[in-house]
VEXVO-648716 format. One record per residue (C-alpha): x, y, z. Coordinates in steps of 0.2 Angstrom, whole numbers, padded with zeros to 4 digits, always signed. Layout:
<nodes>
XYZ...
</nodes>
This chain:
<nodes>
+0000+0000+0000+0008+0017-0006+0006+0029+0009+0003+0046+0006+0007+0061+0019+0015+0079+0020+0031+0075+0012+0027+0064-0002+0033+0068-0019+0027+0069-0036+0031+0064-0052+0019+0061-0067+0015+0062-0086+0005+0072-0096-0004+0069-0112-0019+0068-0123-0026+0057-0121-0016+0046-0106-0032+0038-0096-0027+0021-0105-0008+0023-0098+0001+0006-0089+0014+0018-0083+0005+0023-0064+0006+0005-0057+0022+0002-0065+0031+0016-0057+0022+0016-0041+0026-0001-0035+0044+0003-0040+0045+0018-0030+0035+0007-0015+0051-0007-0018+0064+0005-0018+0056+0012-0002+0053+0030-0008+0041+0041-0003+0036+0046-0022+0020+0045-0032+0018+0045-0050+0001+0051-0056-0006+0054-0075-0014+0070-0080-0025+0071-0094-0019+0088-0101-0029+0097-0116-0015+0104-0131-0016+0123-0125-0013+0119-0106+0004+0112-0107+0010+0130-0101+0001+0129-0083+0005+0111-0083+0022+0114-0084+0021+0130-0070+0008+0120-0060+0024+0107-0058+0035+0119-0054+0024+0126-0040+0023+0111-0032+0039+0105-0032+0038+0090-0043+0052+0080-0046+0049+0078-0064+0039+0072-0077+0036+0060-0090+0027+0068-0108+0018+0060-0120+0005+0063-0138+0005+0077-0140+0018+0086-0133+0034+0077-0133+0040+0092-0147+0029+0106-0140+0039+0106-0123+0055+0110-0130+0055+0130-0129+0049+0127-0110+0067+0121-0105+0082+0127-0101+0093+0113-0106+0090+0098-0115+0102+0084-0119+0111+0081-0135+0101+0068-0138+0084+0074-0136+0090+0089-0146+0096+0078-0162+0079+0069-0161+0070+0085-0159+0055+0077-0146+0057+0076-0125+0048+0062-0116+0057+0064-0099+0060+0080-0089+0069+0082-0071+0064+0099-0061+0081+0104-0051+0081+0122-0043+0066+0127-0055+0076+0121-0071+0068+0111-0083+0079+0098-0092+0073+0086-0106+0076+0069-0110+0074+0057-0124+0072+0039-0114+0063+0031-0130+0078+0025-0141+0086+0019-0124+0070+0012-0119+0071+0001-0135+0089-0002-0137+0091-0011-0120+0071-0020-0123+0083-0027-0138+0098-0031-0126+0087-0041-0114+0082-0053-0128+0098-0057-0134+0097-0046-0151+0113-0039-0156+0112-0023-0167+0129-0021-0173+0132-0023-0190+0115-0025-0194+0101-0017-0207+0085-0010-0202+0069-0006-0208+0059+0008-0199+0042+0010-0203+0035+0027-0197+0045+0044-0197+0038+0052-0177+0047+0053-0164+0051+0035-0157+0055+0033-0176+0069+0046-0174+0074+0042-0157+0076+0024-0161+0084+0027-0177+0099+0038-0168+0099+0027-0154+0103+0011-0166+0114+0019-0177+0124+0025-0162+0124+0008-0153+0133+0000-0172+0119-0004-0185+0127-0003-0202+0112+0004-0214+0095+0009-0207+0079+0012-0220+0066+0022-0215+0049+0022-0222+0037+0035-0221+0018+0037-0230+0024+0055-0230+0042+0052-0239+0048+0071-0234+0047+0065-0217+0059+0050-0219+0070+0059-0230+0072+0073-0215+0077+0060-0202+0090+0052-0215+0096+0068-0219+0095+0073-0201+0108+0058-0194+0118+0052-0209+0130+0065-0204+0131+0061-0186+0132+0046-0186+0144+0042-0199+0149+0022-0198+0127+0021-0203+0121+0025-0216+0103+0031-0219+0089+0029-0232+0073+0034-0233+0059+0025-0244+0040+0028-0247+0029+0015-0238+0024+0008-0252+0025-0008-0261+0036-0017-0273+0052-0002-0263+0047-0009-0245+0047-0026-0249+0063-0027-0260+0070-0019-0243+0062-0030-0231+0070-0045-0239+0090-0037-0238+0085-0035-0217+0089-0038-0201+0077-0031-0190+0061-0026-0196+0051-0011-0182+0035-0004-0183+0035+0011-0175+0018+0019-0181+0002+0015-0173-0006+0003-0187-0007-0012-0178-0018-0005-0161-0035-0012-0168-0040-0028-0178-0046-0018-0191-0030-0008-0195-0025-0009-0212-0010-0018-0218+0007-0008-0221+0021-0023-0229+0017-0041-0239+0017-0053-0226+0023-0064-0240+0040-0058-0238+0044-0063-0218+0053-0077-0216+0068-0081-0203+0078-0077-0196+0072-0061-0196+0066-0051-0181+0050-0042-0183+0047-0030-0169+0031-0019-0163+0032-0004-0154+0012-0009-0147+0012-0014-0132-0006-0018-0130-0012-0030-0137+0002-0041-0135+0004-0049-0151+0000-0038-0165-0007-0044-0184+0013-0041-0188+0017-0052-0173+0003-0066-0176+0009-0067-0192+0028-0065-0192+0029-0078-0177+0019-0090-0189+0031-0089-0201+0043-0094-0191+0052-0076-0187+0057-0071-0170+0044-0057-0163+0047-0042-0149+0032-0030-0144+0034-0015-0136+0034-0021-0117+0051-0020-0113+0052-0004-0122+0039+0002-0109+0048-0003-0095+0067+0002-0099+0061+0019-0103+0052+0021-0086+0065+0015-0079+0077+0026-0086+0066+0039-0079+0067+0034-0064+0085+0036-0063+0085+0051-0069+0072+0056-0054+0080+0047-0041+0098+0043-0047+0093+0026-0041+0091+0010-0051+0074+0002-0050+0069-0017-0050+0067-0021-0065+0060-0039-0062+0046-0031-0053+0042-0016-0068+0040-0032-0081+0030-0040-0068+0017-0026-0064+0015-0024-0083+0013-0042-0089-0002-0042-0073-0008-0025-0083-0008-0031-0098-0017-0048-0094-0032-0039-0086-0034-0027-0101-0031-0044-0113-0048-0049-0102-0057-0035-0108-0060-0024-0127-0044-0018-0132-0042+0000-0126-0034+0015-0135-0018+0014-0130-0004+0024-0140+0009+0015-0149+0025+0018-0139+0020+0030-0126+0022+0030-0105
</nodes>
């Protein structure tokens, strides 16, 4: 049981909408482990009220605060630093309130870097194919190149925006090379075939009804096919890629390494991160009993 009295602390997330987020229990019973007197709370924030949000924190002393749709780029002109990182991906999902400073973070590329690392994948050397162009898509894209992959394809519906992330990276990170592609057929699947790791990082994939983005004809081992979806568990891509005999990763683990990465950032304490996989995989299973639920592809 979480108590609650005159010097607890807060931490939280804001977003639009956030009602459907697993993040609260996750955090809360690492923060009741860790034996902190700290509570993490989502707000449900309209677009045009990110300003008081923000001075509303600061008012009340928070520790920080986790950001999600919509406002992971509309932060950035409230704070007064932001890491090199965050700044190359141009988006912010973590920020630490020291001495009324804001400071933002990127945890989403290192979120899904070490999700990766837990399952044995090793991105070294490897090709990529990125579907979406947002910002997980860029923040995993930096992250990957800068942790070895050797050629990374992005693939956008909207080309300008894959071509701006390429163009974006390729010079920083000059051992990857970058290409950007439309998302459309026979380009993506003439990719597909020459890759290592296959990531969806748009939201196609939430509902059953969801249109399809690649020709499933084209999975086969050993390919790894992941999903930035979190809920449900297995995807259409997943089903459908694990049929075929490919190995599968949802966005899970993501979910949890970038929480926990904010909780570090927080608390400069490392969480247990057997009990954050825990808390979820009891989260998810409830909401697996019920109608899936709008939850956003990637988010806190």
């Amino acid at each position: 049981m979480i108590r609650i009295d005159g010097y607890t602390e807060v931490v939280g997330l804001f977003g639009y909408p956030v009602k459907h987020t697993l993040s609260p229990p996750i955090h809360n019973a690492a923060y009741q482990a860790m034996g902190l007197n700290l509570v993490y709370l989502a707000f449900e924030v309209e677009p045009k009220g990110l300003a008081e949000a923000i001075k509303a924190a600061l008012i009340l002393h928070w520790r920080g605060f986790n950001l999600t749709v919509p406002f992971k780029e509309e932060v950035l002109p409230y704070l007064q630093e932001i890491t090199p990182k965050a700044r190359a991906v141009g988006a912010v999902n973590t920020i630490e309130i020291q001495a009324n400073r804001l400071k933002g973070y990127n945890t989403d590329g290192w979120g899904f870097f070490h999700s990766l690392k837990d399952q044995g994948v090793e991105v070294t050397g490897k090709k990529i194919v990125i579907l979406g162009a947002g910002g997980a898509a860029r923040a995993i894209s930096l992250e990957l190149a800068q942790r070895g992959a050797a050629h990374i394809v992005v693939a956008n519906r909207t080309f300008s925006r894959a071509r701006k992330l390429a163009e974006d990276f390729v010079l920083q990170v000059k051992d990857c090379s970058f290409k950007a592609i439309a998302l459309e057929e026979p380009t993506l699947s003439n990719n597909i075939r020459e890759t290592d790791i296959l990531i969806n990082a748009t939201s196609v994939g939430l509902h059953p009804e969801d249109p399809l983005l690649i020709n499933f004809d084209i999975l086969s081992p050993p390919l790894l096919v992941c999903d930035l979806i979190y809920f449900p568990s297995e995807t259409r891509l997943l089903r459908i890629a694990r049929e075929k005999g490919c190995r599968t990763l949802n966005g899970q683990g993501m979910l949890v390494y970038q929480g926990a990465r904010a909780i570090k950032i927080w608390t400069g304490k490392n969480p247990p991160l057997n009990l954050m996989h825990q808390i979820l995989e009891e989260e998810i299973a409830k909401l697996e009993k019920k109608e899936p639920g709008d939850v956003n592809a990637g988010s806190q």
